[in-house]
N, C-alpha and C positions, 0 to 999 in steps of 0.2 A: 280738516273736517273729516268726522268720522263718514267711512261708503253706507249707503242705508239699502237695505232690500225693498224692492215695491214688487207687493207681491199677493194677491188675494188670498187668504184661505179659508177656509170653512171652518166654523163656529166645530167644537167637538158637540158629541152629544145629537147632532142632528145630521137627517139625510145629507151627503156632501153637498148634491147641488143646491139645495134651501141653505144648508150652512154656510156658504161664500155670499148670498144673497144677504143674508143675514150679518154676516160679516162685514159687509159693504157698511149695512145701516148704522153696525156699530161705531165704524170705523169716522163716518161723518158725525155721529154724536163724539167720541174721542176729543177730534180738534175741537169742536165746541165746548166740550167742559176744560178741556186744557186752554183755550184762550181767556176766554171766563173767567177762570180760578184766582179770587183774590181783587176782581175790580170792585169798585167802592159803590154805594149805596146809591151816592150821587148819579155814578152813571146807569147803573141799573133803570133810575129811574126817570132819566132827563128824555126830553123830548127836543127834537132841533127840528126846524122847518119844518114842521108838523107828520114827521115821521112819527111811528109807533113808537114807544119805549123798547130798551131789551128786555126788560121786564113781561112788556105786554104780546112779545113775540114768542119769550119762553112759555107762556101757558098755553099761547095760541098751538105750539109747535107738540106740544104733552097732550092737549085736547084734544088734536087734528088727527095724530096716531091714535089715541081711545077710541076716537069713536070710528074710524077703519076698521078694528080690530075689530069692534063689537057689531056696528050696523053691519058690513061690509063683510068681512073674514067670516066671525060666529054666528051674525045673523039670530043676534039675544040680545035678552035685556042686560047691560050696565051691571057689572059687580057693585053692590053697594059701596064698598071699600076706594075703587075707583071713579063713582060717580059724586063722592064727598069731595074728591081732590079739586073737583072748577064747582064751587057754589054761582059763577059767574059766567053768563055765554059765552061764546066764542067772539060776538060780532055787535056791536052796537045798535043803537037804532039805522045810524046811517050809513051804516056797512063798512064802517074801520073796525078794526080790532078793539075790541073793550080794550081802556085804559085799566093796565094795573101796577098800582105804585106802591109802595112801603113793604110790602115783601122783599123777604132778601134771600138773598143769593142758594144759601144752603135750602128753605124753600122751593126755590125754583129747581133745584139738582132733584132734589127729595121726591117733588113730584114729577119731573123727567127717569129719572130712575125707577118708582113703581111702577109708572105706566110701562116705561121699557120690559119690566121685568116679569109682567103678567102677558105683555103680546110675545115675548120668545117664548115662554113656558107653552105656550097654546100650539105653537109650531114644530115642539120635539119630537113627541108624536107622529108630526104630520108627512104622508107619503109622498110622494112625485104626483100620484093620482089624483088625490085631496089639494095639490099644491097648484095644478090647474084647472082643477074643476070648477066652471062656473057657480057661481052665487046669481040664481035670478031673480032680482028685484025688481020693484018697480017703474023705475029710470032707466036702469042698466042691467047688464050682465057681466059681473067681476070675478076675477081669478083673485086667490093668495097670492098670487106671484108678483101679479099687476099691481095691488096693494102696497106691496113691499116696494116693489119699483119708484111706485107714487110715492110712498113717504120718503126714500133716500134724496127725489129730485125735491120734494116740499121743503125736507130739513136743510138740505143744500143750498137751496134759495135763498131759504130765511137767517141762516147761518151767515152768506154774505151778506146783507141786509145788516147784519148785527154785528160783523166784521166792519164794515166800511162807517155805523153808527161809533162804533168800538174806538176808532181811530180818530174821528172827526172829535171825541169828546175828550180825547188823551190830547192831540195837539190843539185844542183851545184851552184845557188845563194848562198846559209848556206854554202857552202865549199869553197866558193871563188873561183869559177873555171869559 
């Protein structure tokens, strides 16, 4: 077995300390497109004990970053470009995650990917200063840092959630169930 380095680094392009924070983020979306890659349509979209889909977790997981970025970080309205990507809430009437099914895979990358790609751009920029300064809202008072914090432990959660779906639906395929 090859030795493997575990090792944080920082994103180039950005302040170091933002860019190891950042690095994290990426780092947890990585093993999720690399576990993902190539599972079939079926599982994408099965539902077992009335778990979510991975389906219905990847948009929830693309949605839940946009709007951090925007409500939270920039504190603006919604890129048009990026408020196209969920024609659909986040949340049901009865507060599960909307069901989303028949999208496939390359989809749900497509819009995990934009979103990613417009909340780093927003950060390059951004100083050590800006990176702790509160956001005061109405609820709360939020830092960029906090932000980032939050999505690495949201995507993290839900990432297991769709690991442990992941597996449950590969070994009832092998047992013919």
């Amino acid at each position: 077995m090859a030795r493997r380095a575990l090792i944080v680094f920082a994103l180039p392009e950005y302040e170091p300390e933002i860019g190891r924070w950042l690095w994290c983020l990426e780092d947890v979306r990585r093993t999720l497109i690399t576990e993902l890659t190539g599972i079939s349509q079926h599982s994408l979209d099965s539902k077992i004990d009335e778990r979510q889909t991975i389906g219905s977790m990847l948009y929830h997981i693309a949605l839940v970053e946009a709007d951090w970025l925007y409500e939270e970080v920039l504190v603006t309205e919604w890129e048009s470009e990026i408020r196209a990507l969920f024609p659909l809430e986040s949340r049901a009437d009865d507060g599960s995650l909307t069901h989303i099914e028949g999208q496939t895979l390359e989809e749900h990358f497509n819009r995990l990917n934009k979103v990613r790609q417009v909340f780093l751009s927003n950060f390059r920029s951004m100083n050590l200063t800006d990176w702790r300064k509160p956001r005061v809202l109405d609820q709360y008072d939020v830092t960029p840092e906090w932000v980032v914090y939050h999505l690495i432990e949201h995507e993290s959660h839900h990432r297991g959630q769709i690991f442990q779906l992941l597996k449950k639906l590969q070994n009832d395929t092998r047992n013919g169930i």
